[in-house]
N, C-alpha and C positions, 0 to 999 in steps of 0.2 A: 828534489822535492820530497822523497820517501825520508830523506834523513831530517829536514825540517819539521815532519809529522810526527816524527818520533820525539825530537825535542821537544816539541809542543806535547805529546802522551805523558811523553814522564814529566816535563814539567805540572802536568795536569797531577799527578798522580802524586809529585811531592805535596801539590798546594794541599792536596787530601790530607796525605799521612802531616803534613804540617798545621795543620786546623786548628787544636792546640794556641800553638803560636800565635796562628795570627788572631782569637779570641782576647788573647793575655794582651796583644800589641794594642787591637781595638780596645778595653779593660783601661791601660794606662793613658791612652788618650784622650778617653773621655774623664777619667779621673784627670789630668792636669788641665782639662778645660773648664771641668766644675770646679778646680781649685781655682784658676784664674780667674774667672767667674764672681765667685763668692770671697777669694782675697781686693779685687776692684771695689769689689761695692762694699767691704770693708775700710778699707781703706778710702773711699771717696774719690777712686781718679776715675776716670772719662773712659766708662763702659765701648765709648764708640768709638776711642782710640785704640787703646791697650788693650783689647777683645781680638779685633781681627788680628795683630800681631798676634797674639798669644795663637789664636787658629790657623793662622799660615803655618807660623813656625811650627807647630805640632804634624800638619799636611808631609811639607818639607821633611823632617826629622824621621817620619813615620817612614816614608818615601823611599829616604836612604837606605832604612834599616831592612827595605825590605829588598830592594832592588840590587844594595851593595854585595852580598856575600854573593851571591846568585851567577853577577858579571863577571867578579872577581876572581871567582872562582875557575869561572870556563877560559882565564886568560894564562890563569895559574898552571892550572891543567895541561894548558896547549890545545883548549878546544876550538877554540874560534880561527887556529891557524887550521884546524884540520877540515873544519866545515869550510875555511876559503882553498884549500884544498883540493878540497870535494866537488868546488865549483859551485857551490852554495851561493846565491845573491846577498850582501850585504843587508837590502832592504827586510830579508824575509826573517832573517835570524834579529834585526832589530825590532820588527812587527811582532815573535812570536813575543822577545821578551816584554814590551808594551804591554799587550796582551795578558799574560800572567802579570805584571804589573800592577796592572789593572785590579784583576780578579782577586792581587793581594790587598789591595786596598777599598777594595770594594764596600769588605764588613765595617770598616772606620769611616768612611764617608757617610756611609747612611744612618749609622750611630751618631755620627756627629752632627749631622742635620737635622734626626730626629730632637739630638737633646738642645740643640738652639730653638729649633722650632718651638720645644716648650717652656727654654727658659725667658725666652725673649718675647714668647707668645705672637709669633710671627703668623703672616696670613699664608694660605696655602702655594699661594702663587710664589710669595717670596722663598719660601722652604723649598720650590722644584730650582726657583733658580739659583739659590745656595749649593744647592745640588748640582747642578751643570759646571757652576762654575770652580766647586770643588774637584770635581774631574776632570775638566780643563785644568788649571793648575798642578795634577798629578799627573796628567797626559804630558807637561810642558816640564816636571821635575823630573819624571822617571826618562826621557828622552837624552835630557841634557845628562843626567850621571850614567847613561849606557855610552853615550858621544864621547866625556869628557875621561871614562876611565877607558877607554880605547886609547884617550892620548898617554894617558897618565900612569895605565898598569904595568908599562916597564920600569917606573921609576918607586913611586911611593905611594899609599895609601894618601901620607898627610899633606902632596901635591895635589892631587883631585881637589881635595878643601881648598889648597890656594885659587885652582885657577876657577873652582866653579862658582866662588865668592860672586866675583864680577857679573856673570850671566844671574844670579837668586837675588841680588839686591833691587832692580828694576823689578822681580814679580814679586817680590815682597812688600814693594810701594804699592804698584796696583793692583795684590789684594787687597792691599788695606784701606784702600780709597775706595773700591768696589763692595767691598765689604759693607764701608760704613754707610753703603745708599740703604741698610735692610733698616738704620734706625730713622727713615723718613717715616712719620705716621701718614703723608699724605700715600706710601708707598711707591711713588713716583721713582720709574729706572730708567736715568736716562739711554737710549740706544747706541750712542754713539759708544758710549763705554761697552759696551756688551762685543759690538762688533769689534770695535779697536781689541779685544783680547782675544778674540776668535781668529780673527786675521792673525794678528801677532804670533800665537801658539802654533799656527798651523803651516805660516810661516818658517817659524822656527824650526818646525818638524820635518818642514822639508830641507832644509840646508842644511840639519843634520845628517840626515839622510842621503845626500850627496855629498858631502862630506866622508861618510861613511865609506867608499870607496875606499878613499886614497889608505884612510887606519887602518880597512881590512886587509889589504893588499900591500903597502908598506910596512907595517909591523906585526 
């Protein structure tokens, strides 16, 4: 347990001295959403299609960038054989990285929600739940590349892309269907959608998570 509080310290402690970073990361994110944004309605395509695309993919892409070096590293290293080791539980070393995950993507979610809220001029209701369901979506991308490079860090960087292809094309559909309920002016959300992703993610997070086992302990 002492050694997983430590990982969590210092990781706390990079996200600090890295702050920098992750402003610049939040910066271009929202600069190629106002670019998408503003080339859509240029060009006259369908704000309520090519919007949420443009906003997952930015989610996703942010995700990796920030999740990849991080995991990448500790497999590089031989840290993750030492914490299974140590006798370390699979679950907790996956929670802590979640966790800073999270708190890396934190400043971009809220920036991002912010500037929809004003571009779109959304009601405040709709704005909390763009927000959930932005962290939902980041909860269910940083899971899946800590899973998929457990399988994938013996082999290649440009494996992870192949195999995680399959698992990001299903949540890329349903944010983009999800997405496009914020341009009802009636603001009507249907429930079954909300729970259908709650379940799903959480789902997902746990069969990663048992999953997790056999990676840490086979490889």
């Amino acid at each position: 347990m002492s050694l997983i509080f430590r990982l969590f310290k210092t990781d706390l402690r990079k996200l600090i001295i890295n702050s920098p970073f992750i402003w610049l990361l939040t910066l271009a994110s929202n600069l190629v959403l106002l670019f998408g944004y503003f080339l859509f309605r240029l060009v006259g395509l369908r704000l309520d299609l090519f919007l949420p695309a443009t906003l997952w993919a930015i989610v996703f892409v942010t995700a990796l960038v920030v999740i990849l070096p991080v995991v990448y590293r500790d497999y590089r290293h031989g840290l993750v054989r030492l914490y299974a080791l140590a006798g370390t539980h699979p679950f907790r070393y996956y929670l802590v990285r979640t966790v800073i995950g999270l708190l890396y993507l934190l400043a971009p979610v809220i920036t991002l929600t912010l500037v929809l809220f004003f571009l779109l001029d959304l009601s405040s209701a709709a704005a909390i739940l763009l927000f959930i369901l932005l962290i939902l979506k980041s909860l269910a991308i940083i899971n899946l590349s800590i899973w998929i490079i457990g399988l994938t860090a013996p082999f290649s960087w440009q494996f992870f892309l192949v195999v995680i292809a399959p698992f990001i094309v299903p949540q890329l559909i349903a944010g983009i269907y999800l997405f496009r309920l914020m341009f009802d002016p009636a603001g009507v959300y249907p429930g079954a959608w909300i729970y259908w992703l709650i379940s799903y993610i959480f789902i997902l997070i746990c069969g990663i998570w048992l999953s997790a086992d056999f990676i840490w302990e086979e490889l």
